[in-house]
C-alpha positions in Angstrom: -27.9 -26.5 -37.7 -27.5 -26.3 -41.2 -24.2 -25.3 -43.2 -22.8 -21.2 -43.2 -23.1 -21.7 -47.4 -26.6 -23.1 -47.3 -28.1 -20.1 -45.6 -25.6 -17.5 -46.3 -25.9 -16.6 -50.4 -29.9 -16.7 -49.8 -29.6 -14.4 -46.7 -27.4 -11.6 -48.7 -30.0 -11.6 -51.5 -32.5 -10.9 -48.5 -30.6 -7.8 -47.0 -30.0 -7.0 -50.6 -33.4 -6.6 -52.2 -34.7 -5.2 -48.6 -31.9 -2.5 -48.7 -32.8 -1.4 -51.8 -36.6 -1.4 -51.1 -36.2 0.4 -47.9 -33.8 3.0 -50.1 -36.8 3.4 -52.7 -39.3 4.0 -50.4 -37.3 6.7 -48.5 -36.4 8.2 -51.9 -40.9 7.9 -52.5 -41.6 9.3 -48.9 -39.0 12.4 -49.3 -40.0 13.3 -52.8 -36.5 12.4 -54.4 -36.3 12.3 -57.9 -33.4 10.1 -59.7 -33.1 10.6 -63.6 -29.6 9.9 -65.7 -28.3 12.9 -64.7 -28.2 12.8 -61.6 -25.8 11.6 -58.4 -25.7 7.9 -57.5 -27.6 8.3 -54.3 -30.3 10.3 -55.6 -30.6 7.9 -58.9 -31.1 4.8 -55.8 -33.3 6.7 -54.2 -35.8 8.0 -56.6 -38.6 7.2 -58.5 
């Protein structure tokens, strides 16, 4: 089995990027729209 700090840095980028993706797409499939002024969530989750 290989090392915790081979596999671990590469699979926090993973949930990372997918995280964000899945955020995006909810944002797309609820009609969210971010802009500058608006809150942190709905900035994430718009388009």
């Amino acid at each position: 089995m290989p090392a915790l700090f081979d596999w671990l840095p590469l699979a926090m980028a993973g949930v990372l990027f997918t995280a964000l993706g899945a955020f995006k797409l909810f944002g797309v499939a609820h009609d969210i729209r971010g802009g500058h002024s608006k809150p942190f969530t709905e900035r994430l989750c718009g388009t």
